[in-house]
mmCIF file as gemmi writes it, N, C-alpha and C atoms, coordinates in Angstrom:
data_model
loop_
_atom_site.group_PDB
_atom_site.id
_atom_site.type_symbol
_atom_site.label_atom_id
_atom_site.label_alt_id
_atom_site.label_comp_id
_atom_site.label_asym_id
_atom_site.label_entity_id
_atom_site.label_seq_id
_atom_site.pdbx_PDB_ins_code
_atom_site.Cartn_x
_atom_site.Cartn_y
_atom_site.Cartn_z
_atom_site.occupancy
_atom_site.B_iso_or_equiv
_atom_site.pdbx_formal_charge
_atom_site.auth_seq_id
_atom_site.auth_asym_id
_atom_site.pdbx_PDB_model_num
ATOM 1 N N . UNK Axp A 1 ? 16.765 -67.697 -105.204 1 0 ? 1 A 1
ATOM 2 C CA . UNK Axp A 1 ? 16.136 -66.418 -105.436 1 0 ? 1 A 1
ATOM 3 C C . UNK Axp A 1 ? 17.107 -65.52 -106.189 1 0 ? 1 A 1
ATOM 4 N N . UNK Axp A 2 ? 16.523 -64.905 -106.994 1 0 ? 2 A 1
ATOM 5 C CA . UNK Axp A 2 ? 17.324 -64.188 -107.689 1 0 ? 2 A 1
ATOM 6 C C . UNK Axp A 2 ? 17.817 -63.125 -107.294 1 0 ? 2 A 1
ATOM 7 N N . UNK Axp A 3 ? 18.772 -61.89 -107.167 1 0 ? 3 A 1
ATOM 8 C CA . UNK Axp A 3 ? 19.076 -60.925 -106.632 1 0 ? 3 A 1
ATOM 9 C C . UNK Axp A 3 ? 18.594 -59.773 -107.264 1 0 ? 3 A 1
ATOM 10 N N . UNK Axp A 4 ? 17.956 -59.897 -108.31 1 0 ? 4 A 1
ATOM 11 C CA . UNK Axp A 4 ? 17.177 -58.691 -108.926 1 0 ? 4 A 1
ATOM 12 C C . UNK Axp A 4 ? 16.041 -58.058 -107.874 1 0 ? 4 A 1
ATOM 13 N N . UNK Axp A 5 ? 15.222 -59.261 -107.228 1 0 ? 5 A 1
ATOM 14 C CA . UNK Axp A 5 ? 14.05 -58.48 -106.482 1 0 ? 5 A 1
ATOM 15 C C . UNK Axp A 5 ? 14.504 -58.716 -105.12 1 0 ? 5 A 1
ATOM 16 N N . UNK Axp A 6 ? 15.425 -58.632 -104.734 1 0 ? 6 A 1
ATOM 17 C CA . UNK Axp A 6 ? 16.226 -58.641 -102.934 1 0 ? 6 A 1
ATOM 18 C C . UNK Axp A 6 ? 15.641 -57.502 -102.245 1 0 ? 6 A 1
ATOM 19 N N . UNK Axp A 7 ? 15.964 -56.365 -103.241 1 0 ? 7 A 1
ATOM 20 C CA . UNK Axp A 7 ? 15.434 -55.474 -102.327 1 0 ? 7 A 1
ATOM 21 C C . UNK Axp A 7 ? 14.086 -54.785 -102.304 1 0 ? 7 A 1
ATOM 22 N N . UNK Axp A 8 ? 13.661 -55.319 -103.182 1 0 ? 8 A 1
ATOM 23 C CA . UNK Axp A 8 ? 11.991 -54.955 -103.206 1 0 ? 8 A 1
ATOM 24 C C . UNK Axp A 8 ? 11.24 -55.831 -101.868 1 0 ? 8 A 1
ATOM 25 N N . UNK Axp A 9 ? 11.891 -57.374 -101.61 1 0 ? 9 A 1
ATOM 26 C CA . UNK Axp A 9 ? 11.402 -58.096 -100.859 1 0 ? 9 A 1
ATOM 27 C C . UNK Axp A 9 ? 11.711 -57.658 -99.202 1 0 ? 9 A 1
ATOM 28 N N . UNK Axp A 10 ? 12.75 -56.799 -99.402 1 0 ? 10 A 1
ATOM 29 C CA . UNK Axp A 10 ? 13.489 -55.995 -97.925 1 0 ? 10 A 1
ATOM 30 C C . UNK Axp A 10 ? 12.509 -54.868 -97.529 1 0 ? 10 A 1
ATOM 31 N N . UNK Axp A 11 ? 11.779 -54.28 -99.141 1 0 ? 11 A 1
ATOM 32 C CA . UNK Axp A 11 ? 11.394 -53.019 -98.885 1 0 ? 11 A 1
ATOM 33 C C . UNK Axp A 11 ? 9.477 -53.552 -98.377 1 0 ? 11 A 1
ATOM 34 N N . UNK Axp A 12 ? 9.038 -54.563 -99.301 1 0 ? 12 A 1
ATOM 35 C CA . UNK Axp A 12 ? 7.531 -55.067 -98.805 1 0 ? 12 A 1
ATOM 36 C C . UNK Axp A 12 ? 8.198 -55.404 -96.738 1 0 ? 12 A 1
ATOM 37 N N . UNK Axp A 13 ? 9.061 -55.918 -96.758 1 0 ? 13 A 1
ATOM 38 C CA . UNK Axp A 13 ? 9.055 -56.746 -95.577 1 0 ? 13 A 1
ATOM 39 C C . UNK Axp A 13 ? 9.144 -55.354 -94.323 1 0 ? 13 A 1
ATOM 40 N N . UNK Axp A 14 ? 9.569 -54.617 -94.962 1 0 ? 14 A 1
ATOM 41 C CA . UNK Axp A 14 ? 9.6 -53.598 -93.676 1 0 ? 14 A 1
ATOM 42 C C . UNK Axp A 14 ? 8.228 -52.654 -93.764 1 0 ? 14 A 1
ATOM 43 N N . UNK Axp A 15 ? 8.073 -52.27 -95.205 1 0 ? 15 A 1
ATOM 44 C CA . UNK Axp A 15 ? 6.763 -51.827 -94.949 1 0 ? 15 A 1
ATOM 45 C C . UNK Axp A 15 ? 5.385 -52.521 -94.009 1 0 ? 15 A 1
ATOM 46 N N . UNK Axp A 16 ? 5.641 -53.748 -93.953 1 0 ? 16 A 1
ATOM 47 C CA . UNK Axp A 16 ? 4.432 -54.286 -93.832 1 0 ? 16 A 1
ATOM 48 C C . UNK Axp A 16 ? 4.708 -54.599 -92.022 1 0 ? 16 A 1
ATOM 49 N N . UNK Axp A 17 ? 6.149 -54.787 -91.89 1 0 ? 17 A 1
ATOM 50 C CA . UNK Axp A 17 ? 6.489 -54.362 -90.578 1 0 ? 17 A 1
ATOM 51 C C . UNK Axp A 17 ? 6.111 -53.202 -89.666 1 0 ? 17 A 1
ATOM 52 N N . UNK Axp A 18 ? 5.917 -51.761 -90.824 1 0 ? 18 A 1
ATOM 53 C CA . UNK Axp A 18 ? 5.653 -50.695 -89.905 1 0 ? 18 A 1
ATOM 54 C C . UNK Axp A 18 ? 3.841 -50.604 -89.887 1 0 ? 18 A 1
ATOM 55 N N . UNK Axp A 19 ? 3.203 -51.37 -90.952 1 0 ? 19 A 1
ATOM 56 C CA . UNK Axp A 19 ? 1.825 -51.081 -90.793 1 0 ? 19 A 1
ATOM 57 C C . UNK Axp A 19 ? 0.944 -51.261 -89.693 1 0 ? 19 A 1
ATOM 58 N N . UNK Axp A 20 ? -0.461 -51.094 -89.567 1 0 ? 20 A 1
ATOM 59 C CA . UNK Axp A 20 ? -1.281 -50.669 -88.493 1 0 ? 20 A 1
ATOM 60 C C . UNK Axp A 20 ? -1.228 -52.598 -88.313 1 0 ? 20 A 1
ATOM 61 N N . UNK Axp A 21 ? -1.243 -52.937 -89.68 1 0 ? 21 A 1
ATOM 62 C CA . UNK Axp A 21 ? -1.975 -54.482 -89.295 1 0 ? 21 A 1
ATOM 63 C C . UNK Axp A 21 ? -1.201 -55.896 -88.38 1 0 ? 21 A 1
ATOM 64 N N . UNK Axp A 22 ? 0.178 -55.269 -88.764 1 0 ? 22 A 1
ATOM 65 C CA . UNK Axp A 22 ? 0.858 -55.449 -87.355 1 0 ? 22 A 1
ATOM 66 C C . UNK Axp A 22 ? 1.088 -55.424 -86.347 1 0 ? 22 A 1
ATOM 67 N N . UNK Axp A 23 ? 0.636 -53.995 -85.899 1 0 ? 23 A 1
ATOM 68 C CA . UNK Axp A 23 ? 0.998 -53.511 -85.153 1 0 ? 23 A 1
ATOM 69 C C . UNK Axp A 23 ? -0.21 -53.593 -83.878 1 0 ? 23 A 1
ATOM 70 N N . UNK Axp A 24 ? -1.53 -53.702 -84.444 1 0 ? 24 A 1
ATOM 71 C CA . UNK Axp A 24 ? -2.849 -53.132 -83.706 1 0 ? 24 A 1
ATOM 72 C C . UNK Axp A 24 ? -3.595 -54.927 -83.934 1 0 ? 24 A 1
ATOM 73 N N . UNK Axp A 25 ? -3.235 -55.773 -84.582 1 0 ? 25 A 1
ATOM 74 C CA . UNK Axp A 25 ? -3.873 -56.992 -84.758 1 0 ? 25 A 1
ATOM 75 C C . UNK Axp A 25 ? -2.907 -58.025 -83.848 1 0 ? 25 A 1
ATOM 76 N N . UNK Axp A 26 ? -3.629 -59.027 -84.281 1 0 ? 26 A 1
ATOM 77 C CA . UNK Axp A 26 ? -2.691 -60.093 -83.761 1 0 ? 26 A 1
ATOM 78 C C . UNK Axp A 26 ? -2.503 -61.034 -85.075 1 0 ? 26 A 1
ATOM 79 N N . UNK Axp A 27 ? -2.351 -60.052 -86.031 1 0 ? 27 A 1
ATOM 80 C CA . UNK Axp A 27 ? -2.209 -61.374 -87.472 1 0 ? 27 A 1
ATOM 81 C C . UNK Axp A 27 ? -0.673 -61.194 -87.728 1 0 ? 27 A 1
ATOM 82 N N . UNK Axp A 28 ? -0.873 -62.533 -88.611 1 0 ? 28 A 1
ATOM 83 C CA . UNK Axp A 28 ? 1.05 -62.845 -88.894 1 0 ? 28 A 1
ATOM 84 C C . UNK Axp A 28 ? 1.06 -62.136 -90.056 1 0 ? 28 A 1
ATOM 85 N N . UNK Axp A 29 ? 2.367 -61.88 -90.127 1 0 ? 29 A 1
ATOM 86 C CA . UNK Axp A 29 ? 2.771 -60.81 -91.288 1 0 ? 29 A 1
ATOM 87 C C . UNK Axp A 29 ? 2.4 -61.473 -92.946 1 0 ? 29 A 1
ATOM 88 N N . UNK Axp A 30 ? 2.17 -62.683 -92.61 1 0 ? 30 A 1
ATOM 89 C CA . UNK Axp A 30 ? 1.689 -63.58 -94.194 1 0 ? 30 A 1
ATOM 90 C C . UNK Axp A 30 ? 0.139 -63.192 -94.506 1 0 ? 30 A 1
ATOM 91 N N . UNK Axp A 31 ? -0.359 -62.941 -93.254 1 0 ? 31 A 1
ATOM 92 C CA . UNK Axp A 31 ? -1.795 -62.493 -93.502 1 0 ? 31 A 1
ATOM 93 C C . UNK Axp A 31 ? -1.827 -61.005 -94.03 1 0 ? 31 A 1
ATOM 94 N N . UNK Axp A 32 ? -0.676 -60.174 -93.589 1 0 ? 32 A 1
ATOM 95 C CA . UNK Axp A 32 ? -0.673 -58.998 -93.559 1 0 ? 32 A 1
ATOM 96 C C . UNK Axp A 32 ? -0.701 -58.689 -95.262 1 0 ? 32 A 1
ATOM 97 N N . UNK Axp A 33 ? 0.107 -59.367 -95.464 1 0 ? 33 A 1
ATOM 98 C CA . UNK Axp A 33 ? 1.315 -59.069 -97.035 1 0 ? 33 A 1
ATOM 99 C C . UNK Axp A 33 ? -0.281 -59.188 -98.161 1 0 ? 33 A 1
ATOM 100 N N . UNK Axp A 34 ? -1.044 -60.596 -97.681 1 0 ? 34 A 1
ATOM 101 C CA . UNK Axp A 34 ? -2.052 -60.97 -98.594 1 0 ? 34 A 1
ATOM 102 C C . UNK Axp A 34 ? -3.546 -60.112 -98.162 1 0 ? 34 A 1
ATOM 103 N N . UNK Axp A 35 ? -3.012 -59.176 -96.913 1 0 ? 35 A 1
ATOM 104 C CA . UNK Axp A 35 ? -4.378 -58.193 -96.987 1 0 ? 35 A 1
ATOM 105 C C . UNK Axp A 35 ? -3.714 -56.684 -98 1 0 ? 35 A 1
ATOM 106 N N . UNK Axp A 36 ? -2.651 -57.006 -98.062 1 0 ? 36 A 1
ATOM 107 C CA . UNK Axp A 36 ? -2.088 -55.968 -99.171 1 0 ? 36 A 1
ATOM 108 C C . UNK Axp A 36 ? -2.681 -54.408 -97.923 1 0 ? 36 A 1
ATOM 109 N N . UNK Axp A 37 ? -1.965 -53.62 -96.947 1 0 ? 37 A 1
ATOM 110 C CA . UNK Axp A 37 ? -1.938 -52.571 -96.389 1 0 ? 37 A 1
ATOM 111 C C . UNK Axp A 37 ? -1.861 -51.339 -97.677 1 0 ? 37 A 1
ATOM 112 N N . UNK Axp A 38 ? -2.738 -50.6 -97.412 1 0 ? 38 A 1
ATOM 113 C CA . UNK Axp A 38 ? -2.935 -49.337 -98.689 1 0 ? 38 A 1
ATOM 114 C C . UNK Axp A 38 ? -1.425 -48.729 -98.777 1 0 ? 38 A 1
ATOM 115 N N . UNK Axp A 39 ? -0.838 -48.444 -97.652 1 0 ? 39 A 1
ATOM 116 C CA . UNK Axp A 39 ? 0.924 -47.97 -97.461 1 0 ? 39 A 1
ATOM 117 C C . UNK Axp A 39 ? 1.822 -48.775 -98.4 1 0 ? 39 A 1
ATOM 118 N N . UNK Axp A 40 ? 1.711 -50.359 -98.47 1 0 ? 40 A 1
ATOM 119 C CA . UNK Axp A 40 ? 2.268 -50.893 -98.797 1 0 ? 40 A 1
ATOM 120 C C . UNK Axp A 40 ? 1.986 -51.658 -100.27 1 0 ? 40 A 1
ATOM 121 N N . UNK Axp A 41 ? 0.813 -51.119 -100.66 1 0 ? 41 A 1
ATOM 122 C CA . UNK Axp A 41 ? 0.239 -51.285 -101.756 1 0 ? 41 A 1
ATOM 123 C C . UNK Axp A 41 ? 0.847 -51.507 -103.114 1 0 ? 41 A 1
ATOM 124 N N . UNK Axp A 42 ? 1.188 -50.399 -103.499 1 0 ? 42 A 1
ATOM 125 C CA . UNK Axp A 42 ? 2.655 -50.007 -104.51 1 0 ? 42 A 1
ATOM 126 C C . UNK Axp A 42 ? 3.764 -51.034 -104.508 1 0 ? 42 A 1
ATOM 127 N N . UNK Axp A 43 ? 4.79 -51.255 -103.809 1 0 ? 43 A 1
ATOM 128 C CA . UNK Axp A 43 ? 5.227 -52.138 -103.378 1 0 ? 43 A 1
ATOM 129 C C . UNK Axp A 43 ? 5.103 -53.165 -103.555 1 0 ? 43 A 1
ATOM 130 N N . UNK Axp A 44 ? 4.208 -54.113 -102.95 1 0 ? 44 A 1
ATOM 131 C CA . UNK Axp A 44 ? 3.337 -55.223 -103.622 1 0 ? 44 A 1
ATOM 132 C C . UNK Axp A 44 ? 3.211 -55.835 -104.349 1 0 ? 44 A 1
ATOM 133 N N . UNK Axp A 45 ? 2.904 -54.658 -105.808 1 0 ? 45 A 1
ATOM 134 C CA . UNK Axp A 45 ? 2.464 -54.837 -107.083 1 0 ? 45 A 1
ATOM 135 C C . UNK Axp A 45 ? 3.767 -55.023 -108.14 1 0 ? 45 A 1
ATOM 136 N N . UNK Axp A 46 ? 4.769 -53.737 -107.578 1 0 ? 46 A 1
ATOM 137 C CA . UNK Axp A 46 ? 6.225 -54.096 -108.336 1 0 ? 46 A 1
ATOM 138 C C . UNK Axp A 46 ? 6.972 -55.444 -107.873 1 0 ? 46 A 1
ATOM 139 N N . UNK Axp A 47 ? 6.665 -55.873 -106.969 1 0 ? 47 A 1
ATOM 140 C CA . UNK Axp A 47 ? 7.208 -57.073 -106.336 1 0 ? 47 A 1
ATOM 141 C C . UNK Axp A 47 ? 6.631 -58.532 -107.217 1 0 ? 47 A 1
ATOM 142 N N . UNK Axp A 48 ? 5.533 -58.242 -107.398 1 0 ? 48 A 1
ATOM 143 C CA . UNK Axp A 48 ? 4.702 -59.386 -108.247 1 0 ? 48 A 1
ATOM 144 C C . UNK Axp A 48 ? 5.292 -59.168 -109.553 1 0 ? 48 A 1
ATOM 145 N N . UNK Axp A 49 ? 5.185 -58.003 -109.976 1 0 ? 49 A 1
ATOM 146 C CA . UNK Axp A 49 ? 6.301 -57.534 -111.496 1 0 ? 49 A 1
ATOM 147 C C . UNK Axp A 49 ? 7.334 -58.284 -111.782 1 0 ? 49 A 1
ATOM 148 N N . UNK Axp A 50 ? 8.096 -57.998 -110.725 1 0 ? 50 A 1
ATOM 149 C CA . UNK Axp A 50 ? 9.595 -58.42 -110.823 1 0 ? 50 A 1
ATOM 150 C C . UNK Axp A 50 ? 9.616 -59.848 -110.732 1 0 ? 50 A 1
ATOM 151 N N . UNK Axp A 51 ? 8.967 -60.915 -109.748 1 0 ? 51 A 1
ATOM 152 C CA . UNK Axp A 51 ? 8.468 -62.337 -109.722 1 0 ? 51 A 1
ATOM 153 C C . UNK Axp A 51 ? 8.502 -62.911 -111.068 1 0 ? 51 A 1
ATOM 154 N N . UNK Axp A 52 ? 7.302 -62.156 -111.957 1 0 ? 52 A 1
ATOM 155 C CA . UNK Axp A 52 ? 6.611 -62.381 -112.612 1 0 ? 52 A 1
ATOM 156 C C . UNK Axp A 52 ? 7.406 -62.384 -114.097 1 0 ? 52 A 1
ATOM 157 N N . UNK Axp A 53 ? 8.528 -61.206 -114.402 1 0 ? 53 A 1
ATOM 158 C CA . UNK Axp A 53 ? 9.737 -60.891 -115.115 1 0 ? 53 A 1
ATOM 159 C C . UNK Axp A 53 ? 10.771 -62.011 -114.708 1 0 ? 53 A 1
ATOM 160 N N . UNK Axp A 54 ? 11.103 -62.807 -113.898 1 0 ? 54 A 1
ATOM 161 C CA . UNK Axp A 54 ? 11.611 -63.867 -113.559 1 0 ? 54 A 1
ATOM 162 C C . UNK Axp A 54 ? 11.745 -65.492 -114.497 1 0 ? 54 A 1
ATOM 163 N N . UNK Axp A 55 ? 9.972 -65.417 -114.463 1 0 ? 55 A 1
ATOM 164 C CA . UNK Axp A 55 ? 9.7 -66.713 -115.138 1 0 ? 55 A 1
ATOM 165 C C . UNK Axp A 55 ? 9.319 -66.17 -117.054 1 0 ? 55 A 1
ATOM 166 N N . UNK Axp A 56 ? 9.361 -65 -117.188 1 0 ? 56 A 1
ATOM 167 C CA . UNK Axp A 56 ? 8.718 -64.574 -118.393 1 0 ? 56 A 1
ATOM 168 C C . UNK Axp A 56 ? 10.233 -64.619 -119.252 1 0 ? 56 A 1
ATOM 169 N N . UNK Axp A 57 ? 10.314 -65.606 -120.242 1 0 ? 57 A 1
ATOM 170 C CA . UNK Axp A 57 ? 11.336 -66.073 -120.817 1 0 ? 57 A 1
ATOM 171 C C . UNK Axp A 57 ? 11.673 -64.371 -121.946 1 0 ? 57 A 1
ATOM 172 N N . UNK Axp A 58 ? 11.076 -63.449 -122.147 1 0 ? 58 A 1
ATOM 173 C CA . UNK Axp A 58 ? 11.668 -62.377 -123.188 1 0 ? 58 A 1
ATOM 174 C C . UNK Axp A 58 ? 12.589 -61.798 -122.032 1 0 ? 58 A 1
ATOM 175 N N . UNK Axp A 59 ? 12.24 -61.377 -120.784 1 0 ? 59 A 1
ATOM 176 C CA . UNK Axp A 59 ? 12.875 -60.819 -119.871 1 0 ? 59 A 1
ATOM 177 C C . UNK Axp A 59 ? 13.741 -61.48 -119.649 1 0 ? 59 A 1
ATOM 178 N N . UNK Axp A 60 ? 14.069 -63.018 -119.31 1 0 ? 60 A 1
ATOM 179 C CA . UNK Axp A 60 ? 15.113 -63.624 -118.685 1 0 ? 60 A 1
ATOM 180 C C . UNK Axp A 60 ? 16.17 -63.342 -119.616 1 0 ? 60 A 1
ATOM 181 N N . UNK Axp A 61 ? 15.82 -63.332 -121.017 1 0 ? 61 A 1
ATOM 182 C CA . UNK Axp A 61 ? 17.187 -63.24 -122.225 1 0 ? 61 A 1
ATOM 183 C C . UNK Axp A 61 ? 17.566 -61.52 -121.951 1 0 ? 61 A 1
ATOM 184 N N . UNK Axp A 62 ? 16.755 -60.392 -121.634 1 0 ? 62 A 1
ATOM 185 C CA . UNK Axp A 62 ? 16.899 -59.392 -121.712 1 0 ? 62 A 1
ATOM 186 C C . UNK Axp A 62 ? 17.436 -59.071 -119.973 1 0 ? 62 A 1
ATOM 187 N N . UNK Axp A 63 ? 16.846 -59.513 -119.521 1 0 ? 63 A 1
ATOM 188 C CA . UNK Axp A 63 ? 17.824 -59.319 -117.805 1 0 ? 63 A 1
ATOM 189 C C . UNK Axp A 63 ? 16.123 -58.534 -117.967 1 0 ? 63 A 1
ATOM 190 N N . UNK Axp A 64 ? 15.574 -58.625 -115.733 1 0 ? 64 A 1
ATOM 191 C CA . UNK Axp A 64 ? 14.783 -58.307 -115.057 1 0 ? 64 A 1
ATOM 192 C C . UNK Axp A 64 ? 14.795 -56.555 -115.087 1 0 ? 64 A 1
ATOM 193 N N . UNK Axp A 65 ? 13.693 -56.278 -115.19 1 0 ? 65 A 1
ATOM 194 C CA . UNK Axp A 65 ? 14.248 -54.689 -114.717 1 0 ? 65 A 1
ATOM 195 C C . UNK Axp A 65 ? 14.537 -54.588 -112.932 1 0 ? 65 A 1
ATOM 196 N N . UNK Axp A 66 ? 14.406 -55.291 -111.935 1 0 ? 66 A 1
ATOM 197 C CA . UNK Axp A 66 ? 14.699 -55.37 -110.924 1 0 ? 66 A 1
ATOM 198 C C . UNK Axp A 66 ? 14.224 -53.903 -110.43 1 0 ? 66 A 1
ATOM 199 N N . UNK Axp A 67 ? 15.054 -53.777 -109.014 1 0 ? 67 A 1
ATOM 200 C CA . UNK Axp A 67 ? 14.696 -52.785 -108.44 1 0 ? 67 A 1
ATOM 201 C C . UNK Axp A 67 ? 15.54 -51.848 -108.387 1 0 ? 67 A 1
């Protein structure tokens, strides 16, 4: 894993830690992440960005914008 999106993956993982769907369900946090929580929404989406800037060969020569 690359260290560009470390902390985006620290920042989904706690958000989704503090949400209702954790907290009030009995679902695992993998269900949580792929019901995408409205709190954690944002997040999410830059996280798929940064993934996504990973494999996209103009970015890899130019470096990730990371987090």
């Amino acid at each position: 894993m690359s260290k560009s999106c470390e902390g985006l993956i620290k920042e989904v993982a706690k958000c989704v830690a503090r949400s209702e769907c954790i907290r009030a369900g009995g679902k695992s946090a993998k269900q949580c992440v792929r019901e995408a929580p409205p709190e954690c929404d944002n997040l999410r989406h830059q996280l798929v960005q940064c993934k996504t800037g990973q494999v996209n060969m103009r970015n890899r020569i130019r470096g990730n914008k990371g987090y």
